[in-house]
TIDREN-150668 format. One record per residue: residue number from 1; residue in three letters; x negated, y negated, z of N, C-alpha, C in turn. Coordinates in steps of 0.2 Angstrom, whole numbers, always signed. Each point is the difference from the previous one (the first is absolute). Example, Ala and Ser with C-alpha at 12.3 -4.5 7.8 and 13.67 -1.06 7.14 Angstrom:
% residues 2
  nr rest   n_X   n_Y   n_Z  ca_X  ca_Y  ca_Z   c_X   c_Y   c_Z
   1  ALA   -66   +28   +39    +4    -6    +0    -4    -6    +0
   2  SER    +2    -5    -4    -4    -6    +1    +4    -5    +3
***
This chain:
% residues 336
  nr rest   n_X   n_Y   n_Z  ca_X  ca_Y  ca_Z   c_X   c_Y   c_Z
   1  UNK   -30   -13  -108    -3    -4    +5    -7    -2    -2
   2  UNK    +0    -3    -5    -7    -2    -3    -4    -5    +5
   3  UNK    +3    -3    +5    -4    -3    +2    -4    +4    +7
   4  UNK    +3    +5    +0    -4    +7    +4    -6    +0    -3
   5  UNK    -1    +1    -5    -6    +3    -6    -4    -3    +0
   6  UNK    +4   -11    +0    -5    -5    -2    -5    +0    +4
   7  UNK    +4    +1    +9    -4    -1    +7    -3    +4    +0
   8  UNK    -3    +6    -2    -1    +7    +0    -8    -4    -3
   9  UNK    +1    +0    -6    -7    -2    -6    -2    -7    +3
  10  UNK    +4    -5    +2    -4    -5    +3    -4    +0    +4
  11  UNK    +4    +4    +7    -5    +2    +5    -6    +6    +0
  12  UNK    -1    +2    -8    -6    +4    +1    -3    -4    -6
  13  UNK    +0    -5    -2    -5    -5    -4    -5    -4    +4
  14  UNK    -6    +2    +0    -4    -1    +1    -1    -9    +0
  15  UNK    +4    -4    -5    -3    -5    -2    +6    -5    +4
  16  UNK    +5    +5    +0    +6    -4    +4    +2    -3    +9
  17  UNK    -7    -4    -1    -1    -5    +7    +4    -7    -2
  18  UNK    +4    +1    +8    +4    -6    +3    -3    -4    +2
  19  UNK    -3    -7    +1    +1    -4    +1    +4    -2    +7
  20  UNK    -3    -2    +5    +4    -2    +7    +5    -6    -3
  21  UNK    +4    +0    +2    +7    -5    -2    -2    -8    +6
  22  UNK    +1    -3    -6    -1   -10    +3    +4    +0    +5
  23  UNK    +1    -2    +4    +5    -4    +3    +2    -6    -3
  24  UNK    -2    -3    -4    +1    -6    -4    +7    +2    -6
  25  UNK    -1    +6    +0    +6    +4    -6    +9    -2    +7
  26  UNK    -1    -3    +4    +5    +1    +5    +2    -8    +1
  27  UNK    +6    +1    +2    +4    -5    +4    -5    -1    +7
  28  UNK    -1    -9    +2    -2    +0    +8    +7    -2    +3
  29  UNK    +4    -3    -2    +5    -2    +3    +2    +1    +7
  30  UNK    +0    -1    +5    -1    +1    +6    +9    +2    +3
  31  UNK    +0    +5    +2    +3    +6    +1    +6    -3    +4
  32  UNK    +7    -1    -2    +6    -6    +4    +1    +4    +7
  33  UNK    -4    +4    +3    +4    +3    +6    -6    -2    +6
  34  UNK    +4    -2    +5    -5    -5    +7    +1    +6    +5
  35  UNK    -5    +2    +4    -1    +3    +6    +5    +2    +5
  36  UNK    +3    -7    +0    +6    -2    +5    +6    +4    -2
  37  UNK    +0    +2    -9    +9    +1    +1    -3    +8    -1
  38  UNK    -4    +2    +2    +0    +9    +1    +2    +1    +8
  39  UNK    +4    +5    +1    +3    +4    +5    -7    +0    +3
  40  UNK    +2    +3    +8    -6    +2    +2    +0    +6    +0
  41  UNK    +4    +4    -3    -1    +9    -1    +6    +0    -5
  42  UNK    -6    -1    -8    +5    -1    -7    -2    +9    +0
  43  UNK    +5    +2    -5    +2    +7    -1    -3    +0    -7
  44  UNK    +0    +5    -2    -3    +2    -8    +6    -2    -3
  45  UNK    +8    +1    +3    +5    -1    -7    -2    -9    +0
  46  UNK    -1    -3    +5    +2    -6    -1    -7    -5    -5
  47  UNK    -6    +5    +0    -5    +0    -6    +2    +0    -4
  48  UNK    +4    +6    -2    +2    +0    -6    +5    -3    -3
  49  UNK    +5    -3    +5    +4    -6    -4    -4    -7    -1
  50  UNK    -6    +2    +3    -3    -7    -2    -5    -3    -5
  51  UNK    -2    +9    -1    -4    +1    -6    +6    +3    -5
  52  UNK    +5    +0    -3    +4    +2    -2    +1    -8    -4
  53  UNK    +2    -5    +4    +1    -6    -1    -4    -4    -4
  54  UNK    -8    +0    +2    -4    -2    -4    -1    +3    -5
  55  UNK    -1    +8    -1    +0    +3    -5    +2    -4    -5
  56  UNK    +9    +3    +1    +4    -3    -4    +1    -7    -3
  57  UNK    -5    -6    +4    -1    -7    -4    -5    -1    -3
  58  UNK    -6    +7    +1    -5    -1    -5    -6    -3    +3
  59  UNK    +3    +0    +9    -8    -2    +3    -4    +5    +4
  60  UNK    -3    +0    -6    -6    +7    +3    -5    +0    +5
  61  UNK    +0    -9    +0    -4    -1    +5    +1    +3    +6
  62  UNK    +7    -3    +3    +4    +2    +7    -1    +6    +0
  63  UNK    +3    +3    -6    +0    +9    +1    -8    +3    +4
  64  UNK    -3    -4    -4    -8    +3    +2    +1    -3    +8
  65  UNK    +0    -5    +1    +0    -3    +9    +4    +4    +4
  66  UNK    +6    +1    -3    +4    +5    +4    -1    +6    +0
  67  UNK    -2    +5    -3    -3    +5    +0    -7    +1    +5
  68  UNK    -6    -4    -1    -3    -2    +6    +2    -1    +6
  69  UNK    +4    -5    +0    +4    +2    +8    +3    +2    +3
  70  UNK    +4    +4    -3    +2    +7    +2    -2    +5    +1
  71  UNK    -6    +1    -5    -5    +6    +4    -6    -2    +8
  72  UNK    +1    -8    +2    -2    -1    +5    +4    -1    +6
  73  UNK    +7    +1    -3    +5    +0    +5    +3    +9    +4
  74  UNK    -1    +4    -4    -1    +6    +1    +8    +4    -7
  75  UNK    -1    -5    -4    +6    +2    -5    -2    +2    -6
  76  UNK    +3    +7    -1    -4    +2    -5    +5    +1    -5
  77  UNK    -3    +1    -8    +4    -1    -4    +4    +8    -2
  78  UNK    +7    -3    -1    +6    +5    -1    +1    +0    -7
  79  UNK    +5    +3    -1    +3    +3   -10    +3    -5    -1
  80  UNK    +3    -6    +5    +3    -6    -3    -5    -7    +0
  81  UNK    -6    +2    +1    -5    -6    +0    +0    -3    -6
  82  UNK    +0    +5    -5    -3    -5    -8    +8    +2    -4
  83  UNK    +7    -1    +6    +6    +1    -6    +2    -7    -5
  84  UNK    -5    -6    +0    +2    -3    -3    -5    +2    -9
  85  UNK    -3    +5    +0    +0    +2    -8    +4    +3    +1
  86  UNK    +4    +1    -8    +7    +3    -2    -3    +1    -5
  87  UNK    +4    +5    -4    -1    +3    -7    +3    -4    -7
  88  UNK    -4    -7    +3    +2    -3    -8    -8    -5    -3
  89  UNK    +2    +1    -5    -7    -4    -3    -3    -4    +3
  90  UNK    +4    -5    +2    -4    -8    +3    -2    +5    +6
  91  UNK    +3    +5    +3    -3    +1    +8    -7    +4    -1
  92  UNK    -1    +5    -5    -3    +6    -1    -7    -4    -5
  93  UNK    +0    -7    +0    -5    -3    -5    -4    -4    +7
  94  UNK    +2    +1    +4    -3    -4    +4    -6    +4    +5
  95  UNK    +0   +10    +0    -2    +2    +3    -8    -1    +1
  96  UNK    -3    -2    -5    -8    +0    -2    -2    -7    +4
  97  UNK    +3    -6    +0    +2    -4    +4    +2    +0    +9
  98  UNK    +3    +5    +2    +1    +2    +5    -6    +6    +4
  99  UNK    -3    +2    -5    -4    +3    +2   -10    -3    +1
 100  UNK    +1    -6    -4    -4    -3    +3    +2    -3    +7
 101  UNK    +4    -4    +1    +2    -3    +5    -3    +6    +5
 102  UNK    +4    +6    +0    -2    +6    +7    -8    +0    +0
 103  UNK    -3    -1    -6    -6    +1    +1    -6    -5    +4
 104  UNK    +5    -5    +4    -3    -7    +1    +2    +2    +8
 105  UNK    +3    +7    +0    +3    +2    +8    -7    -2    +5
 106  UNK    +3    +2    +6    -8    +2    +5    +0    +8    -1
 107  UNK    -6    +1    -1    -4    +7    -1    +4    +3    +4
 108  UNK    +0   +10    -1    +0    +4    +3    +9    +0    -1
 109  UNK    +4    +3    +8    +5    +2    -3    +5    -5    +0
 110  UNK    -1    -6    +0    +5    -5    -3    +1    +3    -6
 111  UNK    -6    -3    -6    +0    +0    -5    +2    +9    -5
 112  UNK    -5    +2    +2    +4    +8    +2    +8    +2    -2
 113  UNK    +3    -1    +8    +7    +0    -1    +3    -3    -3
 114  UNK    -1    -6    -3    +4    -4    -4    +0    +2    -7
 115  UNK    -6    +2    -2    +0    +5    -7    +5    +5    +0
 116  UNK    -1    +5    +4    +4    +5    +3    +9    -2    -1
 117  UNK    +0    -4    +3    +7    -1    -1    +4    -4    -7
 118  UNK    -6    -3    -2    +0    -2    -8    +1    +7    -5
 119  UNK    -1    +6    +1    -1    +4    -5    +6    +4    +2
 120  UNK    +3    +0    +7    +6    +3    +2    +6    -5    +0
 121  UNK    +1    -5    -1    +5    -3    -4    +0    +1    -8
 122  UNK    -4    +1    -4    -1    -2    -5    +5    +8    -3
 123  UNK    -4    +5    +5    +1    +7    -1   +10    +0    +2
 124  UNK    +3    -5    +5    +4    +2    +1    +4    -3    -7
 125  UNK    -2    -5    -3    +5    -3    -6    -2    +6    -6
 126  UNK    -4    +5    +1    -4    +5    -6    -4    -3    -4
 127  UNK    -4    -4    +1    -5    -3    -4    -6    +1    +2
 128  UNK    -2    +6    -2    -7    +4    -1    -5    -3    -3
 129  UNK    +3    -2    -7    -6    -4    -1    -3    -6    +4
 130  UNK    +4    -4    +0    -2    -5    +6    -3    +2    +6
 131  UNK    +4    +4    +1    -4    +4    +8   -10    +2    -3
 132  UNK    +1    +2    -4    -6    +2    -3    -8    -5    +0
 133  UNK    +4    -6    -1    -3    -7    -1    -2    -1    +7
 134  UNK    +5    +1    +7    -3    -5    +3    -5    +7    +4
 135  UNK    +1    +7    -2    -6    +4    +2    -5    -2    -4
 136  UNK    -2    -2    -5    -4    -3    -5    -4    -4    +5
 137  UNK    +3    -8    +3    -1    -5    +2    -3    +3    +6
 138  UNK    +3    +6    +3    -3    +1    +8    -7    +4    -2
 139  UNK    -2    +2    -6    -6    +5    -1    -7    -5    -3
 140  UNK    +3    -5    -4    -4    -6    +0    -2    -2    +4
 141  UNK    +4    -2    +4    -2    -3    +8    -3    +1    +4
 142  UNK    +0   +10    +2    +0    +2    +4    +2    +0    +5
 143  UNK    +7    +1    +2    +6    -5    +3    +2    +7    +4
 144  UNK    -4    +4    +2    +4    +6    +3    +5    +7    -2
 145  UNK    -3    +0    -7    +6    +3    -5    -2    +7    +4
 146  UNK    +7    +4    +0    +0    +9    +5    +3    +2    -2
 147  UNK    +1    +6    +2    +4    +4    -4   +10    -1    +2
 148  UNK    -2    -4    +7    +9    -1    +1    +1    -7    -3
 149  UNK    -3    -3    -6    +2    -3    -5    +2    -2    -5
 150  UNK    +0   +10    -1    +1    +3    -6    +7    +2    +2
 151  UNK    +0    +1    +9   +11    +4    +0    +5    -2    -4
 152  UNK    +0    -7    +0    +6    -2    -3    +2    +0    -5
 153  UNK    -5    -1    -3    -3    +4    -9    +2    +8    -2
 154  UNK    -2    +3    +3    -1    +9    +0    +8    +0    +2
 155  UNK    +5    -3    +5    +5    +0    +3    +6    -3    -7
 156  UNK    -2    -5    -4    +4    -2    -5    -1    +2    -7
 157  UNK    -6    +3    -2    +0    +4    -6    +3    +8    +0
 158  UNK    -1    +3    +7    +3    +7    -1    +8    -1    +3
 159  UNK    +3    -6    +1    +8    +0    +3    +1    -1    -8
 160  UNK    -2    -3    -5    +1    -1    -6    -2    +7    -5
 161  UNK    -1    +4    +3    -2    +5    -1    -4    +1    -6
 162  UNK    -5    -6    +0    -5    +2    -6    -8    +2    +4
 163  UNK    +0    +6    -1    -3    +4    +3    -8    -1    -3
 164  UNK    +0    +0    -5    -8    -1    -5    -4    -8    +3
 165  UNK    +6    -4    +0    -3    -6    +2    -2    +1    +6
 166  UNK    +3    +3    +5    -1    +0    +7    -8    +5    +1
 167  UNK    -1    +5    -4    -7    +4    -1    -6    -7    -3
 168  UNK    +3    -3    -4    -5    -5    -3    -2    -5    +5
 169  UNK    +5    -2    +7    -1    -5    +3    -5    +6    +7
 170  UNK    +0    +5    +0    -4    +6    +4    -8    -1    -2
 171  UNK    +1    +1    -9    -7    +0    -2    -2    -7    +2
 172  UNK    +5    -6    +0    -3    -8    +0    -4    +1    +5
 173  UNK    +3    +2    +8    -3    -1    +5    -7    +2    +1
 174  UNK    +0    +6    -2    -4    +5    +0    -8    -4    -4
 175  UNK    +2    -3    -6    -5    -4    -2    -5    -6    +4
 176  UNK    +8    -3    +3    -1    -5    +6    -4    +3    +7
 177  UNK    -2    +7    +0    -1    +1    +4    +3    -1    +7
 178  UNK    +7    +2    -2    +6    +2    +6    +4    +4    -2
 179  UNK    -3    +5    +2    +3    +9    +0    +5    -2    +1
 180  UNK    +6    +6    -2    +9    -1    +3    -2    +6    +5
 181  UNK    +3    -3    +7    +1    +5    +6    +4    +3    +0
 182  UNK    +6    +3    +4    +4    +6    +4    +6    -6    -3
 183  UNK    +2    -6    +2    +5    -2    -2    +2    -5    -7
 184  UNK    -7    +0    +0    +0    -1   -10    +3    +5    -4
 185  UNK    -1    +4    +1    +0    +8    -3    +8    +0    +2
 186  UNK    -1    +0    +4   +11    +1    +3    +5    -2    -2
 187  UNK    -1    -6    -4    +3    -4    -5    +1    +3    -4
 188  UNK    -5    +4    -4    +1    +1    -7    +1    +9    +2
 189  UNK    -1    +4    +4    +4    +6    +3    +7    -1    +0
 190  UNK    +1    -6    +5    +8    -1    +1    +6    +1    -9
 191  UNK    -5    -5    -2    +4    -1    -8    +1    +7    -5
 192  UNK    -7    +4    +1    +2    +6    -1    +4    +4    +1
 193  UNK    +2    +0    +8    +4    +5    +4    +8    -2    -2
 194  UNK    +0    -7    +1    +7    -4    -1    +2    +3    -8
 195  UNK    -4    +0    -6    +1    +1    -6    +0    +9    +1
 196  UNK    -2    +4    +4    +3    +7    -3    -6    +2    -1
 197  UNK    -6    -3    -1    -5    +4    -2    -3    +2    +4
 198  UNK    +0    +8    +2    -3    +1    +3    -9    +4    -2
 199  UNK    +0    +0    -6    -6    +3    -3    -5    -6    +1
 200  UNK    +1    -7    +0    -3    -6    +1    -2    -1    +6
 201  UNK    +6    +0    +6    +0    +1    +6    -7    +4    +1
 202  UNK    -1    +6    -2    -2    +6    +3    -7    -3    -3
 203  UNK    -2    +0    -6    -6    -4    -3    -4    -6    +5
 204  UNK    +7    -4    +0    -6    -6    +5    -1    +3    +9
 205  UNK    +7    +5    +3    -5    +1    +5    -6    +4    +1
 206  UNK    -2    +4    -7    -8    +3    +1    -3    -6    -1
 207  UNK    +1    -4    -6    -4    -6    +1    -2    -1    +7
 208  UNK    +5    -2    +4    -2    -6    +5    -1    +6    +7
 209  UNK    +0    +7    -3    -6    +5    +4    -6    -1    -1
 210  UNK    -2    +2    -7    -7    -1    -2    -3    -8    +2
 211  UNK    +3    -4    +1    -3    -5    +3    -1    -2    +7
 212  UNK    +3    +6    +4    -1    -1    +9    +7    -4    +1
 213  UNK    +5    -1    -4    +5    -4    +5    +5    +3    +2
 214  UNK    +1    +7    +0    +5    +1    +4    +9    -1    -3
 215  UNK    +3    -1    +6    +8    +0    +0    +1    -4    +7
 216  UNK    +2    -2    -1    +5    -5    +5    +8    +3    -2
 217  UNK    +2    -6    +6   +10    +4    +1    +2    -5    -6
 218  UNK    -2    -4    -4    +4    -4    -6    -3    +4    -5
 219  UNK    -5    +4    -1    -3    +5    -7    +6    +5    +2
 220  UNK    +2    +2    +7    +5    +7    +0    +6    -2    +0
 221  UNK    +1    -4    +0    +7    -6    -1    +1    +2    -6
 222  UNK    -5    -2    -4    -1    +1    -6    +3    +6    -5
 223  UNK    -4    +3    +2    +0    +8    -1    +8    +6    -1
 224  UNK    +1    -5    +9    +9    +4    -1    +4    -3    -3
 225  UNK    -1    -7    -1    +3    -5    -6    +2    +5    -6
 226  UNK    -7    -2    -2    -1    +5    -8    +4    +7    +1
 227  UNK    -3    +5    +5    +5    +6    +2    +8    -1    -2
 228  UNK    +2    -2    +4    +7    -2    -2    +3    -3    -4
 229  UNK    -3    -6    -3    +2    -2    -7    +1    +5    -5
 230  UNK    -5    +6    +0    -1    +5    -5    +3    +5    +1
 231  UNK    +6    +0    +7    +2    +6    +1    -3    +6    +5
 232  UNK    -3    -1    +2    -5    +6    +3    -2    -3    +7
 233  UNK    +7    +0    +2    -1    -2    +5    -4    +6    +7
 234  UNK    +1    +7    -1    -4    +3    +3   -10    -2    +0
 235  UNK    +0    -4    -8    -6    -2    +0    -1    -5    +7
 236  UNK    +5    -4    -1    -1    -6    +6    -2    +1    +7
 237  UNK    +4    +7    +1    -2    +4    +5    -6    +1    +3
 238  UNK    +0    +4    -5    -9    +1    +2    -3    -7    +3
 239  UNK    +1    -4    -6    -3    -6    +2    -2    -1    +7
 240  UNK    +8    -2    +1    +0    -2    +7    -4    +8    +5
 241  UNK    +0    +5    +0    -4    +5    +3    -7    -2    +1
 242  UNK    -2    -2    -5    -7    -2    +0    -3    -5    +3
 243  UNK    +6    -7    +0    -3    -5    +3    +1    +2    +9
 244  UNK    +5    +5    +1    -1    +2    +7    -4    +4    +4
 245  UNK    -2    +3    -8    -7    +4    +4    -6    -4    +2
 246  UNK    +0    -7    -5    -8    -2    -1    +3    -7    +4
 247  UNK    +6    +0    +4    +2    -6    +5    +0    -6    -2
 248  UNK    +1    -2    -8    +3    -5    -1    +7    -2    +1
 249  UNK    +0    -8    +3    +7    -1    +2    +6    +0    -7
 250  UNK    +5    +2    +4    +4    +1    -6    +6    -8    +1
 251  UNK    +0    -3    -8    +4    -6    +1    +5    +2    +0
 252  UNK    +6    -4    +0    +7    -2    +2    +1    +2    -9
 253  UNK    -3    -2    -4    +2    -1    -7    -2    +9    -2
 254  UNK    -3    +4    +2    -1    +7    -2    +5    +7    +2
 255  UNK    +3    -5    +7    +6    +6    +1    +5    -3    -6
 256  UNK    +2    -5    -1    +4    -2    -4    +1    +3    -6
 257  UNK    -8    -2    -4    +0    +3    -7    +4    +8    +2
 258  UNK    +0    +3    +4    +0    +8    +2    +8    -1    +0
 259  UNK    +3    -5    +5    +7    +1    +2    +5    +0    -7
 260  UNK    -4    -5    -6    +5    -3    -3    +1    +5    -4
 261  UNK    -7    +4    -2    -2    +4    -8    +5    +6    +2
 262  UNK    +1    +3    +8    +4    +5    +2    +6    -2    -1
 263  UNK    +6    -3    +3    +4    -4    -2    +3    +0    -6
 264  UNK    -6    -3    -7    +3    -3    -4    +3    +7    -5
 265  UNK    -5    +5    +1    -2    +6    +0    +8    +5    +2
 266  UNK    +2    -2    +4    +7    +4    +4    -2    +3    +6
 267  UNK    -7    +0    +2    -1    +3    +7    -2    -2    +4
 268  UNK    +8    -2    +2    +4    -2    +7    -4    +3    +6
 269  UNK    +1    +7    +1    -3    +4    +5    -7    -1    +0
 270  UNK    -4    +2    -5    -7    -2    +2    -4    -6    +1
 271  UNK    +6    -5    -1    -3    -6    +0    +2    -4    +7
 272  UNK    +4    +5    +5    +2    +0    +5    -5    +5    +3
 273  UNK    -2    +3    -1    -6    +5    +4    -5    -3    +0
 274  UNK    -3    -4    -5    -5    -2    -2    -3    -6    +6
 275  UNK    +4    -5    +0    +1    -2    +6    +2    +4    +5
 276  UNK    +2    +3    +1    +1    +3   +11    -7    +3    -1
 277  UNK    -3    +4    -3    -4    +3    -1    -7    -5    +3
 278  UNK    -1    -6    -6    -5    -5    +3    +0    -3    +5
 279  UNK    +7    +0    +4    -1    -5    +6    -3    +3    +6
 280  UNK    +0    -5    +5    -2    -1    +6    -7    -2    -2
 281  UNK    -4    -1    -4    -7    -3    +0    -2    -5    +1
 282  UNK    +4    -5    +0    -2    -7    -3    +9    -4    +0
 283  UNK    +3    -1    +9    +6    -4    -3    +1    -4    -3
 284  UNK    -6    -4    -5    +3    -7    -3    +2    +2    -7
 285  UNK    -5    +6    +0    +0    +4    -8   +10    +3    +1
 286  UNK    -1    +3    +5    +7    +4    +1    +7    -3    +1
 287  UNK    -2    -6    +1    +7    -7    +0    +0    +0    -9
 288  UNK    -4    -3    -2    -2    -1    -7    +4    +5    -2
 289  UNK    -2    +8    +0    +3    +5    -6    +5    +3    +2
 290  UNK    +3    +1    +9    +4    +2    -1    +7    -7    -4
 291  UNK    -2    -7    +4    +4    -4    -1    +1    +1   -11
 292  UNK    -5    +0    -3    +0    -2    -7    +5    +5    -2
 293  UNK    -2    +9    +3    +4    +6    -2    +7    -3    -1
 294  UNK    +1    -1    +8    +8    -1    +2    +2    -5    -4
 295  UNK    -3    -6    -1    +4    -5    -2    +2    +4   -10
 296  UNK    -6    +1    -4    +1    +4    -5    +7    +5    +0
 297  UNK    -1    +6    +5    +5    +2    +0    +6    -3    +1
 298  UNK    +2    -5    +1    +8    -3    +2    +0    -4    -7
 299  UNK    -7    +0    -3    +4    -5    -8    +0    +4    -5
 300  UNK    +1    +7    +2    +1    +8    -6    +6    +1    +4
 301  UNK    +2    -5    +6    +7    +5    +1    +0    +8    +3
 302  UNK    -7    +0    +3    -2    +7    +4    +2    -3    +8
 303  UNK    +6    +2    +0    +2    -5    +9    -2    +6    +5
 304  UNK    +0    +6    -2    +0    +6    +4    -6    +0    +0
 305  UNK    -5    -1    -5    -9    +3    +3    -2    -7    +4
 306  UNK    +3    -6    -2    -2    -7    +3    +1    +1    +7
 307  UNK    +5    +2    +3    +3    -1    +9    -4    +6    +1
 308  UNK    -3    +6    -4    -4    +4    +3    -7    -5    +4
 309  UNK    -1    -2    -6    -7    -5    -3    +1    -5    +8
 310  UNK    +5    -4    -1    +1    -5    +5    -1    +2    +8
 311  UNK    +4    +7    +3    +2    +3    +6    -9    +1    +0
 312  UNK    -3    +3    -3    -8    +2    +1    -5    -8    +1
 313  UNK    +3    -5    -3    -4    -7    +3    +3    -4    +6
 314  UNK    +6    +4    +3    +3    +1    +5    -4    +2    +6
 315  UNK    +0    +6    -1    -4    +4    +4    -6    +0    +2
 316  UNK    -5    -3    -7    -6    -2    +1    -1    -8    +4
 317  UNK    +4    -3    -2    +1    -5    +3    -3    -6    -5
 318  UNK    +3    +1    -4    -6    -4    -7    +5    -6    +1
 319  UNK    -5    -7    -3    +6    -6    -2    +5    -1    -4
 320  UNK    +4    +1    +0    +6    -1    -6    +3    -5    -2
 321  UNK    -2    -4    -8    +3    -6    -4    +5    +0    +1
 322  UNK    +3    -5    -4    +8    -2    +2    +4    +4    -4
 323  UNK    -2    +0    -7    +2    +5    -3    +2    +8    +4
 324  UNK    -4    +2    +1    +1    +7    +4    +4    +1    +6
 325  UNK    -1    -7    +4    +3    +1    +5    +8    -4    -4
 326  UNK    +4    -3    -3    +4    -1    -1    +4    +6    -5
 327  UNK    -5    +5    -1    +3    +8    -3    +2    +3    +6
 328  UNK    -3    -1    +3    -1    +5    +9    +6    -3    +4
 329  UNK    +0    -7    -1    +7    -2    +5    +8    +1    -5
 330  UNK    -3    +0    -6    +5    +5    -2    +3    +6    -1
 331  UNK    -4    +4    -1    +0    +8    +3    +1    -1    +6
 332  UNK    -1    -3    +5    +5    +2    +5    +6    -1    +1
 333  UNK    +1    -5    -1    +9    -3    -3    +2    +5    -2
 334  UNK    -2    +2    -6    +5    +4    -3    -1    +6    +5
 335  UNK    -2    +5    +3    +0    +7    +3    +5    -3    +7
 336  UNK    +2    -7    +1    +5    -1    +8    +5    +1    +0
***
């Protein structure tokens, strides 16, 4: 990621002053779309098909005019606003060019969000270095650059699981003066946990002690992830212990990691305990893991713990999938 480095040493050069950008460097061409043919309550997908459109014929001007008028219509931009870059050269040579255009936005979070979502498109094709650039364009500008800038970035290098670059893109911000928060950090925890390492894990959460932020329910998401990846799942436990004592919510995705590492594991019985054990706190949670347990157990061909599983969300009264209930109206078939 050289061009990490480059933005890195440019933006601490002293001598490295931008110049405000011409509007003379721009297309005037007056924008083909009339007042008359917008809806009276246009929707953001219908933006996007229209800034999608120009995009793709290369009128930037429009895209600039529709994007203003969308953020005065109350439509804000989504992950398909800028899908007409692709990952190919003519589309990806255009971005420095595109990023002038945003810069000719109305101030504040028009122009703001349109960045934003320039760097999370860019980030969804994995094009880091580009994304890099148009964080470049928004530091020059001072265009609102923050640290939820950086998500998409932090989100894309650690699913790639290049873990160094993802520190180097920490220190970038940090130079930028924009610290990584609780869910900055949870990206690059997540990646650790998901990979097994837990000695990494355990590292960055004293880091992000020693800097006051704490844990949320996605840092202990996290945690029983890694837990049970690594086998220890009595570690996850604990986990979960912890977040009950200090009354973090527990997600849908955290009894899971717990139901399946049990399961895959061979224990059947604990991984049914584990579940009756946790419920009644929270029925949306307890639709969720008794439903996940049961459905799991009927694709291991555990029919006997499953209609245990099931008569118990019976009882409770929990909602039952079609799936379940199409087990259940079988099972009774067959006992008539």
């Amino acid at each position: 990621m050289s061009l990490l480095w480059n933005l890195r040493n440019k933006l601490h050069n002293p001598f490295h002053v931008l110049k405000p950008i011409s509007a003379r460097l721009f297309a005037t061409q007056k924008p083909s779309y009339n007042a008359h043919e917008f809806p009276d309550e246009p929707t953001s997908a219908y933006y996007d098909d229209l800034i999608n459109e120009a995009g793709g014929s290369g009128d930037l001007e429009a895209v600039r005019y529709l994007l203003n008028k969308r953020a005065k219509d109350g439509c804000f931009t989504t992950t398909s606003t800028f899908k007409f870059i692709t990952n190919t050269d003519t589309s990806l040579s255009s971005i420095d060019h595109l990023c002038r255009t945003l810069a000719r936005l109305d101030s504040g979070f028009t122009r703001k969000s349109a960045y934003d979502s320039l760097v999370a498109r860019l980030c969804k094709l994995r094009r880091v270095d580009e994304s890099l650039r148009v964080v470049d364009a928004m530091v020059r500008g001072g265009y609102g650059l923050n640290v939820a800038t950086f998500y998409p970035i932090l989100s894309v290098v650690t699913r790639m699981k290049k873990m160094d670059e993802a520190w180097r893109i920490v220190e970038l911000m940090r130079s930028l003066g924009v610290p990584p928060d609780l869910t900055a950090y949870n990206y690059i925890l997540t990646a650790h946990c998901f990979n097994g390492d837990l000695e990494a894990a355990r590292d960055l959460t004293r880091r992000m002690e020693e800097e006051g932020l704490g844990a949320d329910s996605r840092a202990y998401d996290a945690l029983v992830l890694g837990a049970c990846r690594a086998g220890k799942v009595e570690g996850a436990l604990l986990v979960l212990r912890k977040m009950e004592d200090e009354g973090v919510p527990v997600l849908y995705s955290t009894h899971a990691h717990v139901i399946n590492a049990l399961l895959k594991d061979g224990y059947t019985a604990l991984g049914v305990k584990f579940v009756m054990v946790n419920g009644g706190r929270d029925e949306k949670l307890d639709t969720f893991s008794f439903g996940h347990l049961c459905s799991k157990l009927i694709d291991l061909n555990r029919f006997k713990e499953a209609e245990l599983v099931l008569e118990e969300m019976l009882k409770r009264d929990l909602p039952i999938g079609n799936k379940l209930r199409n087990f259940y109206e079988n099972l009774v078939t067959s006992k008539q």
